[in-house]
SERO-4910 file (N, C-alpha, C, O; in steps of 0.05 Angstrom, whole numbers):
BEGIN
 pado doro    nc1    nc2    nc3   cac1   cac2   cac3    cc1    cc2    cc3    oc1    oc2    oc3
  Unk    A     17    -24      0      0      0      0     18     25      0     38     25     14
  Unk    A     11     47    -16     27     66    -16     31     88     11     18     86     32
  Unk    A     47    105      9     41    126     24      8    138     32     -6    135     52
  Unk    A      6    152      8    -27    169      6    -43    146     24    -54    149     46
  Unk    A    -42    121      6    -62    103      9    -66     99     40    -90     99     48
  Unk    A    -45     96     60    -37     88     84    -49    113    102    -63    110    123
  Unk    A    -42    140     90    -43    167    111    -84    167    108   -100    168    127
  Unk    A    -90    165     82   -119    158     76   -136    138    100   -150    149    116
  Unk    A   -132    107    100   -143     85    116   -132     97    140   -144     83    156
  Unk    A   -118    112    154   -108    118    175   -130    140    189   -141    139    211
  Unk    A   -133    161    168   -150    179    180   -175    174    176   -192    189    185
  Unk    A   -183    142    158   -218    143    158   -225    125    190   -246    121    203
  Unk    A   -197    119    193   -204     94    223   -201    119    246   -209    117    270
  Unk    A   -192    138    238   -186    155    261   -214    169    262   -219    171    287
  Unk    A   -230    177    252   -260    187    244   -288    169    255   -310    175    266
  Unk    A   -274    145    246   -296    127    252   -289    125    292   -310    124    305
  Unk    A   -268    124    306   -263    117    329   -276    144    347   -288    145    368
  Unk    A   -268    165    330   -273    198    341   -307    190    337   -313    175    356
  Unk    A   -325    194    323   -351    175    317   -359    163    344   -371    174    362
  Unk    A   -353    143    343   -365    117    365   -351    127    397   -356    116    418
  Unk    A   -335    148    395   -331    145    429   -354    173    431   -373    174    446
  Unk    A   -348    190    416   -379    207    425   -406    193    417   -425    207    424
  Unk    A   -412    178    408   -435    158    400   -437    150    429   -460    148    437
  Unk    A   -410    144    454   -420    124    480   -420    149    496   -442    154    507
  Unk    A   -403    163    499   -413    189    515   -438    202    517   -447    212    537
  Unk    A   -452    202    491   -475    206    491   -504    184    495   -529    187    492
  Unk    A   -495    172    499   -508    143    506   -502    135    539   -516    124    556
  Unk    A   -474    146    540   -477    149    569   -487    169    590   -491    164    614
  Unk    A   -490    186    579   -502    217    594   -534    219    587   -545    237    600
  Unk    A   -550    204    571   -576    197    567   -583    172    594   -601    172    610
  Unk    A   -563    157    590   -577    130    609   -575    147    638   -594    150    654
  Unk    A   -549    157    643   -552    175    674   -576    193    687   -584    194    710
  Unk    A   -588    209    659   -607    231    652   -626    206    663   -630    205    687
  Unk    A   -639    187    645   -652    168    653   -660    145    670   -679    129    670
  Unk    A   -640    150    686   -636    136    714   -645    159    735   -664    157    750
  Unk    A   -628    181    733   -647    202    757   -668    211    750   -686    215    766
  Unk    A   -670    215    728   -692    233    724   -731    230    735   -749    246    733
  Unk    A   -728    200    745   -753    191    761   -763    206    778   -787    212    781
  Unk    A   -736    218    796   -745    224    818   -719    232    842   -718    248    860
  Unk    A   -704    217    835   -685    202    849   -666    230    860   -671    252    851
  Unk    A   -645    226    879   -645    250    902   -621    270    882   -622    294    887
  Unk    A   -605    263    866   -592    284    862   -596    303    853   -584    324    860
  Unk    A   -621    301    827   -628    330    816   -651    334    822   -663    350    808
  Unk    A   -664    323    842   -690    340    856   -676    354    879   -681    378    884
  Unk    A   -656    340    893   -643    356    916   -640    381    897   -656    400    899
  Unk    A   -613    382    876   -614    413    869   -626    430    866   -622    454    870
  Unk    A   -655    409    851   -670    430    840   -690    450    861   -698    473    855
  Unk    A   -698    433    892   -706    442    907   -694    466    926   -705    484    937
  Unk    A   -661    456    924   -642    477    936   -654    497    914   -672    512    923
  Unk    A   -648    500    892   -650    536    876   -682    546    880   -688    570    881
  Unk    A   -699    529    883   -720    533    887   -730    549    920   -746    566    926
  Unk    A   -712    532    935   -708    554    955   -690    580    955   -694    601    968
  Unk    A   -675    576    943   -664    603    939   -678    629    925   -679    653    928
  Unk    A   -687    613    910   -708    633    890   -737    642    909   -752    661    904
  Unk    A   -738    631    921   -763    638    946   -755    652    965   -767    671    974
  Unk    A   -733    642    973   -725    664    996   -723    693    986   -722    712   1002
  Unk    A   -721    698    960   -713    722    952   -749    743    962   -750    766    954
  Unk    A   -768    733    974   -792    741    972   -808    734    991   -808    711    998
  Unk    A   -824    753   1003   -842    747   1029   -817    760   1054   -792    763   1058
  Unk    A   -854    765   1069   -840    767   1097   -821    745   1117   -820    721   1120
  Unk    A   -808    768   1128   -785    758   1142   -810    754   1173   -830    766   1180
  Unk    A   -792    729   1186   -803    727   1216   -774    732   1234   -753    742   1224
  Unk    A   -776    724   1260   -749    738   1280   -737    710   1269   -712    706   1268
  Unk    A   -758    690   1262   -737    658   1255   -712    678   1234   -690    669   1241
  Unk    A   -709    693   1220   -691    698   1199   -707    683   1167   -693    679   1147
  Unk    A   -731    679   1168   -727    657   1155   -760    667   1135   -783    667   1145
  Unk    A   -753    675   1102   -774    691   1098   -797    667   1078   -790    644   1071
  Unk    A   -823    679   1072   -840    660   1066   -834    653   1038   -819    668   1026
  Unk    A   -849    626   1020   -842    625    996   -873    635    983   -895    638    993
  Unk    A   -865    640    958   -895    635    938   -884    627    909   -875    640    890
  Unk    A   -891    592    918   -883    585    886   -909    591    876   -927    601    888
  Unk    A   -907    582    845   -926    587    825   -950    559    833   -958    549    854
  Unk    A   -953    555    801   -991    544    799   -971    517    786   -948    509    791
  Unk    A   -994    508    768   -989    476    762   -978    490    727   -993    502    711
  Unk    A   -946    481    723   -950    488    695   -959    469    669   -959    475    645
  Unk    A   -967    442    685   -982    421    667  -1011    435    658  -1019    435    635
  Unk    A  -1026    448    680  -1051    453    670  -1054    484    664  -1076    493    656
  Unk    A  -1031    503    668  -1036    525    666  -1041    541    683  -1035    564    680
  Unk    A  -1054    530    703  -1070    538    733  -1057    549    759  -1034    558    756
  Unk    A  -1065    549    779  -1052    553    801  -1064    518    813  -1086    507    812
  Unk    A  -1044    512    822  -1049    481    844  -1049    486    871  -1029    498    880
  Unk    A  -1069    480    889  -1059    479    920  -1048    461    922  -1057    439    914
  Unk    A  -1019    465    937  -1009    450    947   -988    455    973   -985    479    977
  Unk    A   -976    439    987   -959    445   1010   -926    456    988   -916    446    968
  Unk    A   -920    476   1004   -884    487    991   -877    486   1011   -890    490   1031
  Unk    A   -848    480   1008   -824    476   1017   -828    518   1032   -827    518   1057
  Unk    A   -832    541   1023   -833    563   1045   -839    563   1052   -862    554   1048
  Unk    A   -827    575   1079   -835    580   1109   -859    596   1116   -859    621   1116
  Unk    A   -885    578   1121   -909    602   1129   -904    631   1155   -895    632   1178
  Unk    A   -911    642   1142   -920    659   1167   -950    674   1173   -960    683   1193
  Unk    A   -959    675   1147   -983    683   1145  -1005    671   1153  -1005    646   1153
  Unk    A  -1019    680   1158  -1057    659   1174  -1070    663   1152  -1066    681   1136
  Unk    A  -1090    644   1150  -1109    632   1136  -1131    656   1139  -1141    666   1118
  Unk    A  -1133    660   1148  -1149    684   1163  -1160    712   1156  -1181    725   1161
  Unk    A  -1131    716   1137  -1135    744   1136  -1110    759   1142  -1090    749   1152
  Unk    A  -1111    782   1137  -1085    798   1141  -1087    806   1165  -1069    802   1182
  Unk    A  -1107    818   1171  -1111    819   1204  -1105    802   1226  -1092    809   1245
  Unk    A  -1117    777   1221  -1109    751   1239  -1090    752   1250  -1075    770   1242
  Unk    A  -1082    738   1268  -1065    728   1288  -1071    700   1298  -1091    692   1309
  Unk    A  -1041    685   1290  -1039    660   1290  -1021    651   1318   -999    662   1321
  Unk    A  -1030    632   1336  -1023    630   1362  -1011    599   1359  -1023    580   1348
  Unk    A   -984    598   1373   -977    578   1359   -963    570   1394   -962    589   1410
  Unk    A   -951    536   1404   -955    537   1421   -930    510   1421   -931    488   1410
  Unk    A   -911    521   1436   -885    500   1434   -881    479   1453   -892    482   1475
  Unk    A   -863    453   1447   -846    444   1465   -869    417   1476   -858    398   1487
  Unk    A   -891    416   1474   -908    404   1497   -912    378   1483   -895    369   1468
  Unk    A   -937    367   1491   -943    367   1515   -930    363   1542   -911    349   1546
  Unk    A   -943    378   1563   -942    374   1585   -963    369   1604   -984    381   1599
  Unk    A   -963    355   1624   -982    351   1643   -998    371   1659  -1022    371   1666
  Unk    A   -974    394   1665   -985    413   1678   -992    433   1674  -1005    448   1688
  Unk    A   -977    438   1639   -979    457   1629  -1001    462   1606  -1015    482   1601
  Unk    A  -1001    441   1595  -1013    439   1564  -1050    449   1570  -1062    466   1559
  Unk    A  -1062    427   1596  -1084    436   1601  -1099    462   1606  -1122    467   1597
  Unk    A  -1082    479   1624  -1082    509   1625  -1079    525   1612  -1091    546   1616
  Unk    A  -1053    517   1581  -1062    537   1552  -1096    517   1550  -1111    533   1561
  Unk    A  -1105    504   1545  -1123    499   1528  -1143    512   1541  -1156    526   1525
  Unk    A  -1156    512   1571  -1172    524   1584  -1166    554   1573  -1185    565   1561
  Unk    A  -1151    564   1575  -1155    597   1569  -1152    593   1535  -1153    617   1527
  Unk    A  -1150    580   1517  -1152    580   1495  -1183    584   1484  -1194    596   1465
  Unk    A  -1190    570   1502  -1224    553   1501  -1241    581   1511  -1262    588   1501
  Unk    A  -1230    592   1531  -1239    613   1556  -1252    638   1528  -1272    653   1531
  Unk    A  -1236    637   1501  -1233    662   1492  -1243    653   1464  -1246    668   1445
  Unk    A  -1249    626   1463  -1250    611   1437  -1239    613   1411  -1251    613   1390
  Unk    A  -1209    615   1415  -1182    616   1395  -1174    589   1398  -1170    578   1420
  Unk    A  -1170    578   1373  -1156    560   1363  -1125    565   1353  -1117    582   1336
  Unk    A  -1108    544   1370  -1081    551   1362  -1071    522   1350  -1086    502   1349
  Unk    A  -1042    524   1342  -1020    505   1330  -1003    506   1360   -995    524   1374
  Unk    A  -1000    471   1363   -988    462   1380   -958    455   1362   -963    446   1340
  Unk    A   -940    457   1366   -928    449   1357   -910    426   1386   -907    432   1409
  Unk    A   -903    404   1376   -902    373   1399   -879    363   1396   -873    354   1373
  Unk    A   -866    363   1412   -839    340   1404   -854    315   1410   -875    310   1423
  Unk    A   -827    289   1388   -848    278   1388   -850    252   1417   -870    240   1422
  Unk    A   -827    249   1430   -830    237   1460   -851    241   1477   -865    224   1487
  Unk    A   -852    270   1478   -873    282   1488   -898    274   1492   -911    266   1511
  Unk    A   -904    278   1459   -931    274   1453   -934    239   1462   -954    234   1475
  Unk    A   -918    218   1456   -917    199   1463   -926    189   1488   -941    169   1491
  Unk    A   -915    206   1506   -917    203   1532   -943    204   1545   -950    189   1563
  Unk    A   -960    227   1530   -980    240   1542   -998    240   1521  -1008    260   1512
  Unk    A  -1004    211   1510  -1034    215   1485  -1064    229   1501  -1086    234   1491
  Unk    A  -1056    231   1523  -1090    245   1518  -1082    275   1519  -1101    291   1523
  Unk    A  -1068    281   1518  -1060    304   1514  -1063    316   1492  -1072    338   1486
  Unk    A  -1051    293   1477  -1054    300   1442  -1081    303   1427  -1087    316   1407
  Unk    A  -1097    285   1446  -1122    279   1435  -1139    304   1450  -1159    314   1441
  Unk    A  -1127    311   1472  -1149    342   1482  -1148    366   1467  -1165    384   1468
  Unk    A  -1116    366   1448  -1112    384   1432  -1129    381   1411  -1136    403   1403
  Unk    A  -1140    358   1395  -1138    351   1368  -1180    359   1368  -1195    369   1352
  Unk    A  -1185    346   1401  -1209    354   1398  -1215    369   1406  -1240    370   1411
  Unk    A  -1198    394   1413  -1204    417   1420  -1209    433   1399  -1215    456   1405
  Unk    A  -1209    427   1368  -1207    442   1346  -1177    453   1341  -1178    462   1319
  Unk    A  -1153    457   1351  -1130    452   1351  -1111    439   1329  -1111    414   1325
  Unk    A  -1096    454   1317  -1084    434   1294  -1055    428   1302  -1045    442   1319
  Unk    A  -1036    404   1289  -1015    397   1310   -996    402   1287   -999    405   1263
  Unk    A   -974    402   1306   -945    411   1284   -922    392   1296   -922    388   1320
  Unk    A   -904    382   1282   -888    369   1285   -859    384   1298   -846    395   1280
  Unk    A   -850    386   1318   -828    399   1332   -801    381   1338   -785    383   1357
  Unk    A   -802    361   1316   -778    342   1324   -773    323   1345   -785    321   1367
  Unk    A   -758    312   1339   -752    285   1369   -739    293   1387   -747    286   1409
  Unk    A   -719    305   1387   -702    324   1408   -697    345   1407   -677    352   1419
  Unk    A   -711    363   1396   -706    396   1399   -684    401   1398   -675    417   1414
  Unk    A   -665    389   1375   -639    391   1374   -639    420   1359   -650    422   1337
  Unk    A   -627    438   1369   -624    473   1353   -604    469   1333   -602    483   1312
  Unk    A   -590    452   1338   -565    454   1319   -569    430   1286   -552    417   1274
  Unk    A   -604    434   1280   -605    408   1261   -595    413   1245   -582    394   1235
  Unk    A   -594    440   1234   -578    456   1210   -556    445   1203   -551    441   1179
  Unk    A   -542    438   1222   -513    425   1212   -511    396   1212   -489    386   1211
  Unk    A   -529    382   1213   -531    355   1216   -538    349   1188   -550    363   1172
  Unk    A   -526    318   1184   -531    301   1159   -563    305   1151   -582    304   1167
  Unk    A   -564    307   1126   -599    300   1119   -611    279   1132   -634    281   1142
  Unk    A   -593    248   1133   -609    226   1144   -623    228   1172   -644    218   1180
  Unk    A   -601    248   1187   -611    250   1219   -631    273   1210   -651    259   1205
  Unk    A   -636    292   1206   -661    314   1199   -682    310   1190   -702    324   1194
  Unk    A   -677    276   1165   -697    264   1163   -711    249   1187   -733    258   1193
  Unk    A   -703    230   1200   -713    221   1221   -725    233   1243   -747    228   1252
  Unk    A   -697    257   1258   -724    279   1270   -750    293   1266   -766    305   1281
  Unk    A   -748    286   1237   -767    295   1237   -799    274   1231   -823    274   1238
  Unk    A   -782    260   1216   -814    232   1210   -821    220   1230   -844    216   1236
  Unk    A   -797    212   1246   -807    194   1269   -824    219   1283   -848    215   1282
  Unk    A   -817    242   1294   -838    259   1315   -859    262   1307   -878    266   1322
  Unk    A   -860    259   1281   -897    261   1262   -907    239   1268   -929    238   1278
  Unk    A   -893    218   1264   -908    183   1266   -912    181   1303   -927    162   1310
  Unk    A   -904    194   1319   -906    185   1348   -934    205   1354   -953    199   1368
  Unk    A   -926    233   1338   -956    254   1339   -982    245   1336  -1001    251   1351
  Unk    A   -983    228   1313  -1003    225   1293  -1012    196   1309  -1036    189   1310
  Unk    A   -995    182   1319  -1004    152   1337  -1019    159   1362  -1041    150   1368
  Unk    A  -1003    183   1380  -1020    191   1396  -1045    214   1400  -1056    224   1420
  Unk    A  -1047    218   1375  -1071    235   1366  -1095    207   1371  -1108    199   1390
  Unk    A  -1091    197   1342  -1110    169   1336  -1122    177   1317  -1108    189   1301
  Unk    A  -1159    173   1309  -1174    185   1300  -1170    187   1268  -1190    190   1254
  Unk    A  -1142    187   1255  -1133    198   1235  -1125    227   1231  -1122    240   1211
  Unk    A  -1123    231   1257  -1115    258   1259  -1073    270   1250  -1052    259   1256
  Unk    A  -1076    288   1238  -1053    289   1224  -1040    312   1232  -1053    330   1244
  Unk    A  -1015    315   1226   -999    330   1232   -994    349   1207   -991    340   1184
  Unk    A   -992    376   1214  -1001    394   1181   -988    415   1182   -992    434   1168
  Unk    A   -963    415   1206   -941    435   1199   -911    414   1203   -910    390   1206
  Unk    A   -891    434   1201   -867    430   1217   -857    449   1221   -856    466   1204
  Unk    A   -838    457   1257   -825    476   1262   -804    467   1267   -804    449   1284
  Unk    A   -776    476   1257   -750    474   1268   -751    479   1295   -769    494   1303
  Unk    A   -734    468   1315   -721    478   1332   -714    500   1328   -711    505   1304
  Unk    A   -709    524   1348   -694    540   1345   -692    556   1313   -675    574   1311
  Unk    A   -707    550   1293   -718    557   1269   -688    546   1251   -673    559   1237
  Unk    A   -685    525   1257   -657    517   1245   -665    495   1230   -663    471   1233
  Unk    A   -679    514   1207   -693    495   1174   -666    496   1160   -648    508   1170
  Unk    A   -665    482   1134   -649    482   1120   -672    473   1092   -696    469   1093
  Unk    A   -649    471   1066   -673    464   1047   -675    440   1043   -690    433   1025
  Unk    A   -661    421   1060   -674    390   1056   -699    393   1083   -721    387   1076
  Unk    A   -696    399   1104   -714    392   1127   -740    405   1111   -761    393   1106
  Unk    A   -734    428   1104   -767    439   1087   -773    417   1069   -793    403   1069
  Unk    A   -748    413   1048   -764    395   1032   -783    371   1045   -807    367   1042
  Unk    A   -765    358   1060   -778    342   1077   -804    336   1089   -816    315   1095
  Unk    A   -809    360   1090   -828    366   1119   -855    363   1094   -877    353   1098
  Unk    A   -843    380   1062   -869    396   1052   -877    364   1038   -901    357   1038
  Unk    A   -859    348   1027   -864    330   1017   -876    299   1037   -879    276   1028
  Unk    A   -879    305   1057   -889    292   1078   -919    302   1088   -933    290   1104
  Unk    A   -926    326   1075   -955    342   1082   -956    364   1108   -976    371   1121
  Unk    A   -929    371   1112   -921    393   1132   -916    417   1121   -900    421   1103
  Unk    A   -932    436   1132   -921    463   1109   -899    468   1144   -905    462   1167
  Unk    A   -874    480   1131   -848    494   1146   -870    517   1165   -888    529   1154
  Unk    A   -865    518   1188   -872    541   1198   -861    557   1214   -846    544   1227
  Unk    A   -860    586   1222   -842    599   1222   -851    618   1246   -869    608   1260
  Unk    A   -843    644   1256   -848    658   1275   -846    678   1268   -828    683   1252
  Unk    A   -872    707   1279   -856    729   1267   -859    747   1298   -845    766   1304
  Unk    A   -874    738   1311   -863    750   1345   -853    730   1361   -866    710   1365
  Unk    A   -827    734   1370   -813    710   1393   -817    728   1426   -802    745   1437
  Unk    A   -845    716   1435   -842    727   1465   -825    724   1482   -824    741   1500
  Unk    A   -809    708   1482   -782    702   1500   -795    697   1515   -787    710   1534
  Unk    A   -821    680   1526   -827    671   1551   -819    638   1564   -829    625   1581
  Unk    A   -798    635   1545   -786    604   1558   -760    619   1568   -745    601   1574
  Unk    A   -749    643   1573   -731    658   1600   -757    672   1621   -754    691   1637
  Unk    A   -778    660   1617   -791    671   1638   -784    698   1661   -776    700   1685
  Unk    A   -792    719   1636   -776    742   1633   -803    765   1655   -802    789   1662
  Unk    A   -818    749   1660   -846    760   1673   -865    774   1652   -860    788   1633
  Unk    A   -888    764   1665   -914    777   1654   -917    789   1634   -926    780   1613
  Unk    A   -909    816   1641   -914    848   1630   -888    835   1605   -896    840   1582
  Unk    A   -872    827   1606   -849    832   1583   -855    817   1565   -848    821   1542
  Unk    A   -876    786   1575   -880    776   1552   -910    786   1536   -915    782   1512
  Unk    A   -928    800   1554   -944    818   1534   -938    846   1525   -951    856   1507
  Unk    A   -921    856   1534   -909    875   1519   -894    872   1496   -895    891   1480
  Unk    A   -880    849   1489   -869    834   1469   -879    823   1446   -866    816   1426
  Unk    A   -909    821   1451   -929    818   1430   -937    837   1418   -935    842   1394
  Unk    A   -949    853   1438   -958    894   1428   -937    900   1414   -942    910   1392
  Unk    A   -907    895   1423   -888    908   1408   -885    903   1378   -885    918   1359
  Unk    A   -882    874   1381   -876    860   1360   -883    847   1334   -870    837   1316
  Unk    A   -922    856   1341   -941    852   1334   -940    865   1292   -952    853   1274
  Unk    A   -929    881   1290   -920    887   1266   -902    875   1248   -900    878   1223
  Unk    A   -889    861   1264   -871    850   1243   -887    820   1225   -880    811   1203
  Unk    A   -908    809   1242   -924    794   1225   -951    778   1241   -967    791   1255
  Unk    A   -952    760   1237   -984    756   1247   -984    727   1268  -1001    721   1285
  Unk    A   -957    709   1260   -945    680   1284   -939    695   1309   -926    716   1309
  Unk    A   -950    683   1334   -942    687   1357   -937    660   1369   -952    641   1373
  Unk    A   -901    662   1377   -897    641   1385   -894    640   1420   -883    658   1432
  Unk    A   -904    623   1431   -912    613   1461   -901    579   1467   -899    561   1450
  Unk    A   -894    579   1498   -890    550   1495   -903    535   1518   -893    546   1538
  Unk    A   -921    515   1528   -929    504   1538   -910    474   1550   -918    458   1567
  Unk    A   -892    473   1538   -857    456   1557   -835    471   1552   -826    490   1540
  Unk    A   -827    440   1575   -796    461   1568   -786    479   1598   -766    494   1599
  Unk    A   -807    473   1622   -803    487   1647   -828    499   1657   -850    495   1646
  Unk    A   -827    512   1673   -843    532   1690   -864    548   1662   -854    560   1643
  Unk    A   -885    545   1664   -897    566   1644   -925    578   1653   -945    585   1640
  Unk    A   -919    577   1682   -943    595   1683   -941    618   1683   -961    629   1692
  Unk    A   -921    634   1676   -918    658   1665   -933    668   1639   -943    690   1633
  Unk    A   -930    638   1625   -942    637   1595   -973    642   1593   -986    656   1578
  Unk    A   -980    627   1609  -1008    619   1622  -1025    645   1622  -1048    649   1614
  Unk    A  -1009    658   1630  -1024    689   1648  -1024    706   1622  -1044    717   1613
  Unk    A   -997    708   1609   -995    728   1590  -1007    723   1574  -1015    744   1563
  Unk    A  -1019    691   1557  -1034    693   1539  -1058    702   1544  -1069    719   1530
  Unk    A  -1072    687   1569  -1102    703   1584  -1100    730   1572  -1118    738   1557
  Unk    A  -1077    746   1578  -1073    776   1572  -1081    781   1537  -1102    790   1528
  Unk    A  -1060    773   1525  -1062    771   1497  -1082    770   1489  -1091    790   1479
  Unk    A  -1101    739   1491  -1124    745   1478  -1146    767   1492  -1168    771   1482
  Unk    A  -1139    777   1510  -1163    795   1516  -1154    815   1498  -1168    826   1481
  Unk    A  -1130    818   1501  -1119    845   1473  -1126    843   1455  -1140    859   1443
  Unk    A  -1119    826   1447  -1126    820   1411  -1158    823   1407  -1165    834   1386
  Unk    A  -1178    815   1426  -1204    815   1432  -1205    843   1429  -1205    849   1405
  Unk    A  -1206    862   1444  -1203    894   1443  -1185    900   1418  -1187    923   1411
  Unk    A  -1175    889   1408  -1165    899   1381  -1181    892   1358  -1173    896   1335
  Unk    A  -1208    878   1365  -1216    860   1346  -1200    851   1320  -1206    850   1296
  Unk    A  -1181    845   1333  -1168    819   1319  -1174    792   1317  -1175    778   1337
  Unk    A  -1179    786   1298  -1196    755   1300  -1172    733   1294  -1162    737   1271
  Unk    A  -1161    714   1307  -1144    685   1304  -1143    673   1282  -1157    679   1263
  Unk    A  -1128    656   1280  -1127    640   1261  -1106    612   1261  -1090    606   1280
  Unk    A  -1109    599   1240  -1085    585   1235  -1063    593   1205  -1067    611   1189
  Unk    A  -1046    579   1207  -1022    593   1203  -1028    587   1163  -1049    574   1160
  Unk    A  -1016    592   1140  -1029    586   1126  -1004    555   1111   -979    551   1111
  Unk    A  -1024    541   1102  -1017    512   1089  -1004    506   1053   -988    490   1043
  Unk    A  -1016    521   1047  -1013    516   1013  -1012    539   1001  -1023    561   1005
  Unk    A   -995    531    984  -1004    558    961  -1014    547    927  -1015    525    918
  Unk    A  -1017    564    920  -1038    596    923  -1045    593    946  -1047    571    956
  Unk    A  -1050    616    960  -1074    618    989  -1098    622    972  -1102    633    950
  Unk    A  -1116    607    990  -1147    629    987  -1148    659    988  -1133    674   1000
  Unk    A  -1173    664    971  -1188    699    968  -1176    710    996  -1158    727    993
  Unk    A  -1183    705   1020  -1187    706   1044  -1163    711   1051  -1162    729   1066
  Unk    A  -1141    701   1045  -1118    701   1053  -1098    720   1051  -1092    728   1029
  Unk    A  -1081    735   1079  -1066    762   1070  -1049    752   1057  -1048    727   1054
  Unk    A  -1034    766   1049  -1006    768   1039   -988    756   1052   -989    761   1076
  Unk    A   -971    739   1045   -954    717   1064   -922    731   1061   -902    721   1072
***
């Protein structure tokens, strides 16, 4: 074979090899595409991380640091979809006026009954939010909440503040198992329809978590500081004060001594009563309803 002939068959094999290895590259980056693309955690994780980022850019802020989302509608049908998002509520169902009373740490034996009597005293319905031992401990507790008209929130297995920095698998578990111990000692079929961080220490897997489990994230936008049982007057002054920055008032019924709490809410709702402010719960889905302020 000659020269030409040789430099020729040389470069048609070199063409054909350049050919078939991008032929498997692309055969291989389709089958990967088609392996996650079900569902599977790597590119829903991302896509939920930018999705929180893109939300945080919008809505009110609470003292959590931590501001609300408003994704869109269904872009299959064109529409708006209700459904639970991964942002942090702060808004009530209610109305823009409303005020949402939300109620930490518990149950407790000594405590939990005494929010509900003055809950009942004023006929406001609040969000318990339960660790979930707790609730374990004390099912009729859960069940005095649930039939009190009362809706329950999931507050984790150990009130660990620092979940933020923990592996997804442990953030997962604090959080499913305290829903599954909630929802056992409810009974009834009664369900659990928020989640609150500890210490408001969400991240965008625990939201994802929470929203894809039927928990909307929930959030705070007055922190009374009445678990330093700071007295009376400071924790209703702390509401009057604070009362602007949004419409969640966070209270805790464990966690220690709270008949401090006890008294100041008696207080509160008589305020809010003289303010004709009317209660609420915190809001679940988006779109909100007609009805619904601005989140």
């Amino acid at each position: 074979m000659g020269f030409m002939a040789r430099m020729h068959s040389q470069g048609t094999r070199a063409r054909i090899a350049v050919a078939a290895s991008a032929a498997a590259v692309a055969a291989t980056v389709w089958g990967v595409v088609a392996l996650v693309e079900p569902g599977q955690h790597s590119l829903r994780d991302n896509a939920s991380r930018q999705t929180d980022a893109q939300r945080d850019n919008d809505g009110k802020k609470g003292t959590d640091g931590k501001p609300d989302g408003k994704p869109g509608g269904d872009p299959a049908s064109g529409g708006p979809r209700p459904r639970i998002p991964e942002g942090i509520a702060h808004a009530s169902e209610s109305g823009a006026n409303a005020v949402n009373i939300t109620i930490d740490d518990g149950p407790d034996p000594r405590w939990t009954p005494q929010i509900l009597d003055v809950l009942k005293k004023y006929d406001v319905k609040a969000t318990f939010c339960m660790v979930g031992p707790a609730a374990k401990a004390h099912p009729d507790l859960v069940k005095k909440v649930v039939a009190g008209g009362h809706r329950l929130c999931d507050h984790s297995m150990d009130h660990d503040t620092s979940m933020d920095k923990k592996p997804v698998d442990y953030q997962e578990r604090q959080i499913l198992e305290a829903k599954k111990l909630i929802e056992e000692a409810a009974g009834s079929g009664a369900k659990v329809e928020y989640y609150r961080a500890p210490g408001g220490a969400f991240t965008p897997d625990s939201r994802r978590i929470a929203a894809a489990n039927g928990m909307r994230p929930l959030g705070w936008n007055v922190d009374t500081k009445d678990f330093e049982k700071p007295g009376v007057a400071a924790i209703v002054n702390a509401v009057k004060r604070e009362m602007g920055n949004g419409p969640t008032v966070l209270f805790h019924d464990g966690g220690g001594n709270r008949a401090q709490t006890v008294e100041a809410l008696d207080q509160v709702l008589a305020w809010l009563g003289d303010q004709g402010r009317p209660t609420g719960f915190p809001v679940r889905t988006e779109p909100d309803t007609p009805a619904s302020g601005p989140s």
